[in-house]
N, C-alpha and C positions, 0 to 999 in steps of 0.2 A: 804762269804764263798761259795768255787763252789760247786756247787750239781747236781748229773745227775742219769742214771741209767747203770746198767750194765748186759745186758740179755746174757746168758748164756745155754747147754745141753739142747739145745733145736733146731728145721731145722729154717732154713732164708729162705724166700720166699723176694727177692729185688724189687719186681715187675714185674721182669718178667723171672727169673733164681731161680730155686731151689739153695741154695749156699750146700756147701759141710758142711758133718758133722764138729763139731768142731767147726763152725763160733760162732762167738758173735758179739755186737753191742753195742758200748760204746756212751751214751748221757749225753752232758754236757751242761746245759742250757737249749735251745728250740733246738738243731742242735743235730744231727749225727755226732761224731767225730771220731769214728773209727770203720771200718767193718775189721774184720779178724780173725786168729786164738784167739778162747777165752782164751789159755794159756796164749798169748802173751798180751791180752789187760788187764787181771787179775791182771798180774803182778806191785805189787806197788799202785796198785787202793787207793786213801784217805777214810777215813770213812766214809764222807759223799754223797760216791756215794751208791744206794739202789740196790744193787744185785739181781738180779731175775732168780729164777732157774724154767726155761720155759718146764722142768720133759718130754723130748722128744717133747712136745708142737712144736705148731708153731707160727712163729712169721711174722707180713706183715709189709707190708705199712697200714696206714691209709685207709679204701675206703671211694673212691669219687663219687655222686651220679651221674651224667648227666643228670637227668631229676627227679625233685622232688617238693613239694608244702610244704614247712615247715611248712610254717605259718598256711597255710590255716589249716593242719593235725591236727600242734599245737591245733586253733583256736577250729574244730569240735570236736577234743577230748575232753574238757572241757566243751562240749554241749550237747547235746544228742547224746552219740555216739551209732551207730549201729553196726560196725566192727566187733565187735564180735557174738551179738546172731545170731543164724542159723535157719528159717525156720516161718514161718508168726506167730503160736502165741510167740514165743521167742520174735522177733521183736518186736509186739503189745505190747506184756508186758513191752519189756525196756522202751518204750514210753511212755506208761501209770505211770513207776514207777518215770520216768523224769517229767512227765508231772502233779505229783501229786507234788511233791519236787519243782518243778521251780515256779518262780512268773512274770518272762517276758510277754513281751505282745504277744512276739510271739513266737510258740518253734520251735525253728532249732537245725539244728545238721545234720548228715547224715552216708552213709557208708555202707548202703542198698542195697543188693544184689539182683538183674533182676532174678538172677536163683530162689530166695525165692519164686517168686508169678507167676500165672498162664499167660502164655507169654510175663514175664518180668515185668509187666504195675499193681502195685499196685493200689485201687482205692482211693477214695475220703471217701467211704462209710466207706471202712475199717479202716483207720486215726481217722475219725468222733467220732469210738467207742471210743476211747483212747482220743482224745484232743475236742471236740464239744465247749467246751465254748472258745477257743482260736484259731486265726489262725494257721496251721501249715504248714512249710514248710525246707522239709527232702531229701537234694540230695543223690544221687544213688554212689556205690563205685567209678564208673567210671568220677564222675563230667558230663556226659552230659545229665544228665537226675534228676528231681524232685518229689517229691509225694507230693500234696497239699489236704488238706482236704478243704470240703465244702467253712467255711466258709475266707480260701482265695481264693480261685476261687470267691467267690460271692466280694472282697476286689478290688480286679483285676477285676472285671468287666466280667470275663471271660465266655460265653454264647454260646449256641449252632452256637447263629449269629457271633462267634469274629474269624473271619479270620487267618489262621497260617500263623505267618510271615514268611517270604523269607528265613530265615536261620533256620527254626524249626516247630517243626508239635506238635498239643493238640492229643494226646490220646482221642478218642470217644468211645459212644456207637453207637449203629445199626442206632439209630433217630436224632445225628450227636453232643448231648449232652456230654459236658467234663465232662471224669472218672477218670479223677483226678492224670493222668501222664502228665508232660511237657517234652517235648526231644527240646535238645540245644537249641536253639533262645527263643523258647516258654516259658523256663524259666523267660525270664527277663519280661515276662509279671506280674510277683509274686512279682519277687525281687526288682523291684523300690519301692515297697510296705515296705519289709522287713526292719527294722532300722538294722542298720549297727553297727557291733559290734565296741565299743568305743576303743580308745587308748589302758588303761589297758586291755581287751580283744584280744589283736593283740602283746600287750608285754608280756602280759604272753603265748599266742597262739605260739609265738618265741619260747622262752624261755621254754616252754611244750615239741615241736617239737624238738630241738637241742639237749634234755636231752633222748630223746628218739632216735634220731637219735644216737648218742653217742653209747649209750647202745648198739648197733648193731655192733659197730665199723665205724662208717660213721663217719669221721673227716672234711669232705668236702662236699660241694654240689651248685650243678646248682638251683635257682628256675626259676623253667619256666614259670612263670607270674608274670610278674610287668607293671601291666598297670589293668585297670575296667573289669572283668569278673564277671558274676555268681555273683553277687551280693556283692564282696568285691570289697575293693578299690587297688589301687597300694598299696603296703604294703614296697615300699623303704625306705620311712623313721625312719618304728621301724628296718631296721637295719644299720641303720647308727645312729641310738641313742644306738644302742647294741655297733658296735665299738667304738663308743666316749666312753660307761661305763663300759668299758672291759666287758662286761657280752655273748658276741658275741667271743667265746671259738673257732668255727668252721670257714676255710677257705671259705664262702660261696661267691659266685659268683649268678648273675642275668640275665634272658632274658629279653629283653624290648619286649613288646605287638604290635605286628601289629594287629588294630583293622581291624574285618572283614569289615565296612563302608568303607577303605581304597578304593581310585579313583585314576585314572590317573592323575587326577585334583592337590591331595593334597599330592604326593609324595615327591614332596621337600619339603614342611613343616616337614613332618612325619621326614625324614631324619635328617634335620636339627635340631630338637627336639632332635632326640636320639642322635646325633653327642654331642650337652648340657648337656644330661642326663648323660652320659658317662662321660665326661670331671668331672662334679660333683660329681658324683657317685665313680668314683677312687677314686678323692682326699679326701673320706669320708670312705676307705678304703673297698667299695664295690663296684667291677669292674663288670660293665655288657656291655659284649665285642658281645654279643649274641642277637641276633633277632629271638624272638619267631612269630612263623606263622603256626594259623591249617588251614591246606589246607580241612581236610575233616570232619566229626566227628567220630563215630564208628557204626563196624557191627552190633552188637546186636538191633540198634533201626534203621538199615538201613537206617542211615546216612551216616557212608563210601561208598567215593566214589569208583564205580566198574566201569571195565569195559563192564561188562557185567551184563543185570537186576539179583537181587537177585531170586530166584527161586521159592518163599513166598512173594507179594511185601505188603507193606501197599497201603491202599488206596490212600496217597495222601503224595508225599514228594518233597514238595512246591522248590521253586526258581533253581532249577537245567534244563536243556533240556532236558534232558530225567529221570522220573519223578521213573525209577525202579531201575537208578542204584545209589541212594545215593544224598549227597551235594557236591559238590567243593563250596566252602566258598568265594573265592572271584576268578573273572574272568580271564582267563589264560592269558590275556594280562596284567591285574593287576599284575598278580602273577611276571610273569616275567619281567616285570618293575622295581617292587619295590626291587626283587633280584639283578637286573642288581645297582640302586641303591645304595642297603645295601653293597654290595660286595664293589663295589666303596668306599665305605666312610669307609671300613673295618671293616666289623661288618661282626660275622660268622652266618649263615643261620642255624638256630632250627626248622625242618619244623615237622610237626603234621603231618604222614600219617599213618591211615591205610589200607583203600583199595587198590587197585593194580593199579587202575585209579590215585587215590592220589600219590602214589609212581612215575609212570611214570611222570605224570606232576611235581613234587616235583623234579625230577632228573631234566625234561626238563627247569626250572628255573634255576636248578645253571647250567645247561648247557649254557644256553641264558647268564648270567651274566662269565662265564668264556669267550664263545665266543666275549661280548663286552668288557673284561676288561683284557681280558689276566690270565695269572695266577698273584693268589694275595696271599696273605698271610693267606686268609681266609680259618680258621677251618668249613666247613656244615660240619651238619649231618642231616639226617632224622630222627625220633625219632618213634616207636614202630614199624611199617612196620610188619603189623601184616599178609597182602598179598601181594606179588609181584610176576609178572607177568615172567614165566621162561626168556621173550627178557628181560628183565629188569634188571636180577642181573649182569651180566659182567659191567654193566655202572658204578657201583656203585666203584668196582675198577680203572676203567678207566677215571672218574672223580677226583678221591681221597676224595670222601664223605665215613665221619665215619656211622656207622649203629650203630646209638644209641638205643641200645637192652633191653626193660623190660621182661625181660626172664624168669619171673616166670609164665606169661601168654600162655608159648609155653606147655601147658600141655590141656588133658582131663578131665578138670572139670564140674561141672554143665552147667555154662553158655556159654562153648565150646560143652556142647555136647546136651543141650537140647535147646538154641535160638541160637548159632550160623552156626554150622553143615548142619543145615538143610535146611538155608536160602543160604550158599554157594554149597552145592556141594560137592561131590566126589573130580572133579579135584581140583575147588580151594581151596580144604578143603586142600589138599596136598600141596599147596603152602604158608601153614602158618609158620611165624617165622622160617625162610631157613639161620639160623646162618650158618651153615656150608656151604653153598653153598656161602654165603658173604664173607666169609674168604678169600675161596680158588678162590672168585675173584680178591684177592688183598685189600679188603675196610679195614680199621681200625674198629675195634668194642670196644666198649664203652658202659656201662650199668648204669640202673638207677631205680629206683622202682617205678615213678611216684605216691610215697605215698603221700597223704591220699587212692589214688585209690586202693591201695595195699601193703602188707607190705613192709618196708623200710628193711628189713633183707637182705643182700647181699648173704646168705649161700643157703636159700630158692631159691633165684633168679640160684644160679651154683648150684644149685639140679638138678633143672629144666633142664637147659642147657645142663645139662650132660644127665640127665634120661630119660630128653621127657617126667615126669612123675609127677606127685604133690608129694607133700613131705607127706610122711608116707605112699604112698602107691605104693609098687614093685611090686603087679602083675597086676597094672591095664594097660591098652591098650593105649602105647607112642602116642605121638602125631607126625609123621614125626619121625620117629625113625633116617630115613637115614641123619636129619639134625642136630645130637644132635653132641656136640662138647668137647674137654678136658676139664677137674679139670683147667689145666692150663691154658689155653686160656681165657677160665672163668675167671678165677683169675687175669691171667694180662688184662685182659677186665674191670677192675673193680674196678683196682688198677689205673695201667700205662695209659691204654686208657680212662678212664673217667679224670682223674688229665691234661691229654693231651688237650682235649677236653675244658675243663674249665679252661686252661690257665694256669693252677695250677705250673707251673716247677719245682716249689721246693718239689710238693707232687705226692703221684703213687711209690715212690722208695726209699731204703735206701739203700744212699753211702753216703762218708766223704761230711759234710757241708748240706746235706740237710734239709730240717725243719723233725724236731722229731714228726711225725704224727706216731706212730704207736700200733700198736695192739697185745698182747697176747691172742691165743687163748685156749680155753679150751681141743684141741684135733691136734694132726697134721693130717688134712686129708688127706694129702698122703701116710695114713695107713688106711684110713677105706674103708671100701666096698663105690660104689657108692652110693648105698643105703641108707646111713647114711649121707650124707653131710648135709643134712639138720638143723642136730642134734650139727653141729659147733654151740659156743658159745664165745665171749667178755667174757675173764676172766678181762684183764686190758686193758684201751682205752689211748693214751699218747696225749696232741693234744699240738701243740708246747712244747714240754717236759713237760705239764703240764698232771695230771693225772683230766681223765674228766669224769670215768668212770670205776668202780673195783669191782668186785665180789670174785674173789680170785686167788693170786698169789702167787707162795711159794718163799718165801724170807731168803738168809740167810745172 
């Protein structure tokens, strides 16, 4: 018996067209069978279609994420999560109350906020109070950063003598003694330590993350690491066991890992690996067409690379030439090698930039790789482009690189305005997250929430966008007011340009025959103040005509 749905009184948003009043959308199976007057599609409907009267609601495409960490999200939530509590004893406490509950050898988890503790840098001492009898090891919201208590730094060996690696710097005191923060590389001095959470850990970590993702309206998503990071492993195969046991609901797509060790040396390996992985990976019905590469790390721990020294520097940030303004992760000849490369072999460029130094050289890669390879088919984007430099943004158009945008971060929050602000500057403070300047160079934008780093909520992310502002708060001081951009552009940013970007074609948009990804919302916001975007919610989630996701829809 066929069964579909029939949404109805309520706006169409197609992905990137408000439709006119009156429209409906008839689903039969997993597909889109007919956008047009809802009189006309009413008409004769069999019984077994579920009518949905969407009460002026709105209704989308599916969103797609472009840059997101499922697993891992999944994985930490079910660990000690920190995400929520606010403010050093809230922290302390969940920890203590995880750390009383848990029987592990070791306690992880993370999601801990730099703006919580006194410049960013949690200590060892303070962990010690809450976990003493067990190692602990707790990354930062942002993933490039750690809090280890005593006795994993004593596990790791790690001593006032233990030199910061080339790609990451130990947090000190005065007398050159680790206080118990690791920024990027220096992490993995902990995590070779760490036991690696098992199978069932990473299948239910999926399977936590998807259900949550859903909940948002997220029907699709980019992960942007699949390869050894941060102490987990490539995580391809719980989802290729998700599609084998139908339990993989979501169209999710994958970035393969260019390791920062990467040499001129071992680029045709690297290549030729991922060209296998790829081939594999489709026929297991998870395509990863994408080559993830962070060029830099981020402002806050004065990782991102600048072009210019930070204004505040730390004492010591190891393996770059000039030692104020950041990391470049691997050498610009590297860089543009393995672009020229990846391009070649048809894989689209995911590049990590947020300083303006990273930016620049991030363009001047897929520049190098277009000028050796002509134009190709390849989808780049750059992905948060948290500063870019004013020469910089026309390229971006003139390349045809997407500005893959986490757009919740273009506001005045704590750790914009008490560690980052101050280490940039007036001018390049002004030059952060220039959505609208991107636009109107021509670039494609595409958005994604880089969650666990942040929420996965798409509404939050086009608050932002629109407001310059965090959600719940309208009279605080925008961040680049002159770069904030439409409800709409947002919207088809999020839909059409993220489903673009991830290869997606059949998802980002409803017309006849497309996959039935789509969402009821609990408000149409192109009736509310800007103000209020935030406050959209998933009443019902559809992901190939299936319902994956429902709160409440009125039905008759």
């Amino acid at each position: 018996m066929e069964t579909g749905w029939f949404f109805h009184s309520g706006r169409i948003f197609d992905g990137t067209t408000l439709l006119p009043e009156g429209t409906g959308v008839l689903v039969r199976d997993s597909r889109v069978a007919a956008v047009g007057p809802e009189t006309e599609l009413d008409a004769g409907l069999e019984e077994t279609i579920r009518r949905i009267d969407l009460g002026g609601n709105l209704l989308t495409p599916g969103f797609s994420d472009a840059h997101v960490h499922t697993i891992m999200g999944g994985v930490e939530s079910l660990v000690c999560d920190l995400t929520i509590p606010e403010g050093i004893d809230d922290v302390l406490a969940t920890i203590s109350a995880y750390a009383s509950a848990s029987t592990t050898e070791w306690i992880t988890g993370g999601g801990w906020s730099m703006s919580d503790f006194p410049g960013g840098t949690p200590t060892a001492e303070m962990l010690d109070s809450v976990t003493s009898d067990r190692p602990a090891y707790l990354i930062n919201r942002d993933h490039h950063g750690a809090w280890v208590n005593s006795r994993a730094l004593e596990i790791a060996g790690i001593t006032a003598s233990t030199p910061d690696p080339s790609d990451g710097r130990i947090e000190r005191d005065a007398a050159g003694n680790p206080t118990g923060t690791l920024h990027e590389g220096a992490m993995d001095l902990v995590t070779v330590h760490v036991p690696v959470p098992d199978d069932a850990a990473f299948t239910a970590g999926l399977l936590a993350g998807q259900a949550y993702m859903h909940s948002f309206g997220v029907t699709g998503w980019q992960e942007a690491i699949l390869g050894e990071y941060a102490g987990y492993p490539d995580v391809t195969e719980y989802y290729h066991a998700a599609a084998a046991n139908g339990t993989l609901t979501a169209h999710a797509v994958g970035a393969l890992w260019v390791p920062r060790t990467t040499t001129l040396e071992n680029i045709d390996e690297l290549v030729a690996d991922f060209i296998g992985r790829r081939t594999a990976n489709a026929a297991a019905g998870f395509p990863t067409n994408s080559a993830k590469i962070m060029v830099d790390g981020v402002a806050e721990n004065q990782t991102a690379a600048l072009l210019e020294p930070y204004l505040r520097t730390c004492t010591c940030t190891p393996g770059d030439p000039d030692p104020g303004t950041g990391l470049a992760y691997l050498p610009v000849e590297v860089l543009n090698a393995v672009a020229v490369a990846l391009d070649s072999a048809g894989f689209d460029l995911h590049l990590h930039v947020i300083g303006d130094r990273a930016a620049r050289i991030g363009l001047d890669a897929i520049e190098a790789a277009s000028n050796a390879n002509g134009v190709t088919a390849g989808r780049h984007h750059l992905a948060h482009l948290q500063i870019i430099h004013p020469d910089d943004l026309a390229r971006f158009g003139a390349l045809g690189v997407t500005a893959n945008a986490q757009a919740l971060w273009a506001c005045n929050e704590p750790q914009m305005t008490e560690l980052t602000l101050p280490i940039l500057g007036e001018e390049r403070s002004g030059w952060q997250y220039p959505f609208r300047s991107l636009i109107d160079s021509g670039a494609p934008l595409a958005m994604g929430s880089d969650w666990a780093v942040s929420t996965p909520d798409p509404w939050h992310a086009i608050h932002v966008a629109v407001n310059r502002r965090a959600p719940g708060e309208p009279d605080s001081e925008p961040l680049v007011a002159s770069e904030a951009i439409t409800m709409l552009e947002a919207l088809t940013a999020y839909t059409h340009g993220s489903a673009w970007i991830n290869r997606d074609e059949e998802a980002g948009s409803i017309r006849t025959g497309s996959r039935a990804d789509l969402v009821a919302w609990n408000a149409n916001p192109f009736d509310l103040h800007d103000s209020e975007l935030y406050q959209v919610g998933a009443a019902l989630v559809l992901a190939s005509g299936s319902p994956v996701h429902e709160i409440a829809a009125a039905s008759h």
